[in-house]
PLY file of the C-alpha trace (Angstrom):
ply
format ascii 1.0
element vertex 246
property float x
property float y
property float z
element edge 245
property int vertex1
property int vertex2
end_header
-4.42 89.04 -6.27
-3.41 85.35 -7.64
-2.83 86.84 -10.98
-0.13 84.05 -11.50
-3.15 81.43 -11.03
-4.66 80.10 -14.53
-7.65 78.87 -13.16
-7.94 76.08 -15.70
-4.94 74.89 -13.75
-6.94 74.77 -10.66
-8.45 71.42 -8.86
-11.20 72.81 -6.40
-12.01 70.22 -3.69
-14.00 69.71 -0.37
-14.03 66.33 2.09
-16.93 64.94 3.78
-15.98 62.90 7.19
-17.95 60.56 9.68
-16.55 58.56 12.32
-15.43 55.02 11.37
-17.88 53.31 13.47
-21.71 53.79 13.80
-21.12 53.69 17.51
-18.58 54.02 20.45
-19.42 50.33 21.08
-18.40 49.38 17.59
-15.29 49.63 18.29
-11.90 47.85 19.54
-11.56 47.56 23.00
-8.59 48.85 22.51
-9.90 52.18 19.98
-12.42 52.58 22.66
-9.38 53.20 24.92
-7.69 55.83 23.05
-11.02 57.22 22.11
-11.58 57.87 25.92
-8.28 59.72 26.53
-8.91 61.69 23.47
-12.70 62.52 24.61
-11.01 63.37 27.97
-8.75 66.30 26.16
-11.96 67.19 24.39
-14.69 67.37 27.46
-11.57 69.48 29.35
-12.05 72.76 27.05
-15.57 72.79 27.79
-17.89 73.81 30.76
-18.75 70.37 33.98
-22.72 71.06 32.89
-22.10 70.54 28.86
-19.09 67.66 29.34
-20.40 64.19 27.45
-19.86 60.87 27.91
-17.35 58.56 25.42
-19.88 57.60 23.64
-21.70 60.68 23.50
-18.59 62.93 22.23
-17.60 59.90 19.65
-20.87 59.86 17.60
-20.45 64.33 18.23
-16.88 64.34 17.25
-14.91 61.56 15.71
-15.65 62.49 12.43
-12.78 65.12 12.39
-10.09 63.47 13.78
-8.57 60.89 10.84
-7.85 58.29 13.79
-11.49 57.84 14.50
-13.12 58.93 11.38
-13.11 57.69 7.56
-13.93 60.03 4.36
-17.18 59.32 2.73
-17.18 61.51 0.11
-14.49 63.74 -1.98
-16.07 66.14 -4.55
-14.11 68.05 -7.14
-14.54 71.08 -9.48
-12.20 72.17 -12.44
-12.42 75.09 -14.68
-13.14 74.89 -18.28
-13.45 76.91 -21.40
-16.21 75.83 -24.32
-15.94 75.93 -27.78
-16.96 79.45 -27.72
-14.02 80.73 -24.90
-16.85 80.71 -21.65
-15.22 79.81 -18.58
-17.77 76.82 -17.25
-17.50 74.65 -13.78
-17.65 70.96 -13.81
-18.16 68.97 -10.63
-17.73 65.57 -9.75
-17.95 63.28 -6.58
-15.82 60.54 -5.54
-18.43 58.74 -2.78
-17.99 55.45 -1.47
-18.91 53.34 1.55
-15.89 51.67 1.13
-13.01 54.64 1.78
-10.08 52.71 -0.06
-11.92 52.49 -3.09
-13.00 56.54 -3.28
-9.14 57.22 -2.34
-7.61 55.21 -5.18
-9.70 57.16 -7.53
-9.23 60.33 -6.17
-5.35 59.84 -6.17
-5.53 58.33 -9.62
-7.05 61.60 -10.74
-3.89 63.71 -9.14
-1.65 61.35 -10.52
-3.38 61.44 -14.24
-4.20 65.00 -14.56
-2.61 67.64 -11.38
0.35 65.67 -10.41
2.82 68.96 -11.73
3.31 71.10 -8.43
4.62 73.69 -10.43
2.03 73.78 -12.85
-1.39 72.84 -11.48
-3.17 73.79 -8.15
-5.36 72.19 -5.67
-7.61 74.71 -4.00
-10.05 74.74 -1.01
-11.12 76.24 2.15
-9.22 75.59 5.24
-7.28 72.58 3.31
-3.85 72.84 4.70
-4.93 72.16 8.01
-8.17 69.68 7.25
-8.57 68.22 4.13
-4.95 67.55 2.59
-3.86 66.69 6.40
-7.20 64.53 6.78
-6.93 62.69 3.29
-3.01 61.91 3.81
-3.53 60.65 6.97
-6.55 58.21 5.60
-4.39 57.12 2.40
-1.42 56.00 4.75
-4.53 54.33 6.81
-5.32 52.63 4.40
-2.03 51.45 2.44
-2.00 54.03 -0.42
0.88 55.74 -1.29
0.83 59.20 -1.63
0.33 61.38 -5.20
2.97 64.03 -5.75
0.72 66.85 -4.54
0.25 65.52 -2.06
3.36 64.09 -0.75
3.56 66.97 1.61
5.39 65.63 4.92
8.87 67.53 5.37
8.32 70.24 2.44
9.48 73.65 3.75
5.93 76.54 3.44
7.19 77.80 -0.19
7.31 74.07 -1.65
3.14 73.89 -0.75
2.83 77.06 -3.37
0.05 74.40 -5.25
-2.15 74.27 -2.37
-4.18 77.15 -2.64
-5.99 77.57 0.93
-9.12 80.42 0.89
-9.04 80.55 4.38
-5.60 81.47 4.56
-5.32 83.88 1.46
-7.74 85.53 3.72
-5.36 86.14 6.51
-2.79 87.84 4.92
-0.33 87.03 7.28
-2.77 87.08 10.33
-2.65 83.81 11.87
-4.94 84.13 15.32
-8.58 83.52 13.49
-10.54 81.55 11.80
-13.09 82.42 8.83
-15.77 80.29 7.96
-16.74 79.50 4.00
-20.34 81.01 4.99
-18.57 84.02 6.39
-16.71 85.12 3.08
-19.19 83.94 0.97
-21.60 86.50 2.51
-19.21 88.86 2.37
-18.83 88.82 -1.24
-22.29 88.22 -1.95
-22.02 84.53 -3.53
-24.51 82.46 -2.70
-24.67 79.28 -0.72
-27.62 76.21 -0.11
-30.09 77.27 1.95
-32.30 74.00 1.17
-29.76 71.28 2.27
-27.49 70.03 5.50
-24.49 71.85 6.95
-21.05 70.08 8.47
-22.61 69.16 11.51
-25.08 66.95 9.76
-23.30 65.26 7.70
-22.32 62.14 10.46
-26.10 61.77 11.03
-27.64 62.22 7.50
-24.45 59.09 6.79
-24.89 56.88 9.80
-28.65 56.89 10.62
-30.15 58.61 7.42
-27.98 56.38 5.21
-28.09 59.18 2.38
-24.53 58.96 0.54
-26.41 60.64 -2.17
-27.22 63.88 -0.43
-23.92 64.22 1.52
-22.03 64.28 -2.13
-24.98 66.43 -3.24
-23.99 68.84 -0.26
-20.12 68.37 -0.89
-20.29 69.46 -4.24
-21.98 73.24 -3.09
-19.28 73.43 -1.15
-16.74 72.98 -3.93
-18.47 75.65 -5.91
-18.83 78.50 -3.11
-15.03 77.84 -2.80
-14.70 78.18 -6.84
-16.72 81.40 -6.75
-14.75 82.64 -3.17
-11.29 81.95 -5.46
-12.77 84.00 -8.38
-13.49 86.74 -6.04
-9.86 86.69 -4.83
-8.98 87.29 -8.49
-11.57 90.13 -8.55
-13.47 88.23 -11.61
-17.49 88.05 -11.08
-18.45 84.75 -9.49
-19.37 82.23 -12.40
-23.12 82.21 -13.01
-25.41 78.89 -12.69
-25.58 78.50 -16.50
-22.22 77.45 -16.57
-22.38 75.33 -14.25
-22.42 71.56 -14.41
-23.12 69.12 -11.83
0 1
1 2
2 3
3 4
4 5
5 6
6 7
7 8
8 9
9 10
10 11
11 12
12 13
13 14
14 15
15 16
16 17
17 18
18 19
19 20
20 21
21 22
22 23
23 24
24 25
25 26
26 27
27 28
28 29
29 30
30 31
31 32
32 33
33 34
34 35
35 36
36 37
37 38
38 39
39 40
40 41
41 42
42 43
43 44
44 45
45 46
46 47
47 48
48 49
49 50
50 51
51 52
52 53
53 54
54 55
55 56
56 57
57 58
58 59
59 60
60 61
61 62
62 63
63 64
64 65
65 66
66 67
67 68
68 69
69 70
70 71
71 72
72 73
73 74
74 75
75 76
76 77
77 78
78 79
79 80
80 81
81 82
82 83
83 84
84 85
85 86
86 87
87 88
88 89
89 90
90 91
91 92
92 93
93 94
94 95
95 96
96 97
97 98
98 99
99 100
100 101
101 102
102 103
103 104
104 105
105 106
106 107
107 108
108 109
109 110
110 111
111 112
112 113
113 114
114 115
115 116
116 117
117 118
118 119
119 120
120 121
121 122
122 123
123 124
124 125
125 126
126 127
127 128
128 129
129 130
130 131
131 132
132 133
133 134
134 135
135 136
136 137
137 138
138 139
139 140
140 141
141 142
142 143
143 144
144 145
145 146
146 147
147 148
148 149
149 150
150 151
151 152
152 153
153 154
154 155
155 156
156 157
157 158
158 159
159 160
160 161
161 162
162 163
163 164
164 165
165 166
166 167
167 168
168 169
169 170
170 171
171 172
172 173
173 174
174 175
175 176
176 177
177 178
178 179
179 180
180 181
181 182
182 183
183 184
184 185
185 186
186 187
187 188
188 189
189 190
190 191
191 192
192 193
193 194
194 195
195 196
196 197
197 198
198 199
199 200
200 201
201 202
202 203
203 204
204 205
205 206
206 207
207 208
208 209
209 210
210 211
211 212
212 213
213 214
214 215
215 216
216 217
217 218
218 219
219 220
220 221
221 222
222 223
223 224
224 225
225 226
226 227
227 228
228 229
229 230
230 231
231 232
232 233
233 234
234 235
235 236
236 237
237 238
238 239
239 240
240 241
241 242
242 243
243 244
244 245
């Protein structure tokens, strides 16, 4: 499987998201609005006893939808050989209060080094329909133009061959479910944190923690579960700790 993937070609990546506001009174009047129809379509999937209020389902849920929320964090992992041939993993974060400024370096990185489609991938779980969705819509947000990879809008299915999706290798043509990171990682034995936050932590460790630090911390064990998922795909042994560098 993926035997066509060099994985030194290979961008791993994971997003952390919050909502753009502390609060549902932060914002516009008129965001406050659309945040109540939107709430509305929310509280309707879910039983009259557990429905919230606006401002209850904004601070809950905002964070996911890239009209509400901003990215706070980006974190990357690429594949490299040492002087001796040993495949290592190298991890970096791109965190930022300020969202423009961790975009434009993220994109500048795509544009330096991964900005061949044909050549290079960009890999991560569930990132056709969260991340690379989530990050174009915050780039065009903010007034960035969009990197080659991922100047996605209008390309048929076979022109996205550089976005490498775990979740949806997984499939194999089954669309109906979903499969969590955990999931697969336990499946294949590869560990994951058991000493830090999950997703649904991240919005309150940001807004009323104010820990940046530990949300990229976080990010970046993503990034490497996915690395070790991909490696699995390719039926190589998950890359040990020794080689790895934070």
């Amino acid at each position: 499987m993926l035997n066509q993937v060099n994985l030194i070609n290979v961008l791993v990546l994971d997003i952390e998201t919050v909502s753009n506001k502390k609060n549902y009174q932060d914002m516009r009047p008129e965001m406050q609005k659309l945040w109540d129809i939107k709430s509305k379509q929310i509280q309707s999937r879910i039983p009259e006893e557990e429905k919230k209020t606006p401002s209850e389902s904004y601070e809950e849920s905002a964070g996911i939808y890239a009209e509400f929320g901003k990215i706070v964090c980006i974190s990357v992992g690429v594949f490299r050989k040492n002087s001796e041939g040993e495949l290592n993993f190298y991890l970096k974060s791109y965190y930022n209060h300020d969202e423009r400024k961790l975009l434009i370096e993220f994109s500048d990185l795509l544009k330096n080094h991964y900005n061949n489609t044909k050549t290079h991938y960009i890999c991560g779980h569930n990132i056709k329909e969260f991340d690379i969705p989530y990050t174009c819509r915050r780039m065009v947000v903010n007034g960035l133009e969009l990197p080659e990879p991922l100047n996605i809008p209008g390309k048929k299915p076979w022109e996205l061959s550089h976005l490498l999706d775990t979740m949806t290798l997984w499939k194999f043509g089954d669309y109906k479910n979903y499969t969590a990171l955990k999931l697969l990682c336990g499946l294949f034995n590869i560990p994951t944190p058991k000493d830090d936050i999950d997703g649904s932590e991240v919005g309150k460790t940001y807004w009323k923690e104010d820990d940046l630090e530990r949300i990229q911390n976080y990010c970046k064990k993503d990034v490497l579960a996915t690395a070790r998922l991909l490696m699995s795909y390719k039926c190589m042994s998950p890359i040990e700790e020794e080689m790895v560098h934070f």
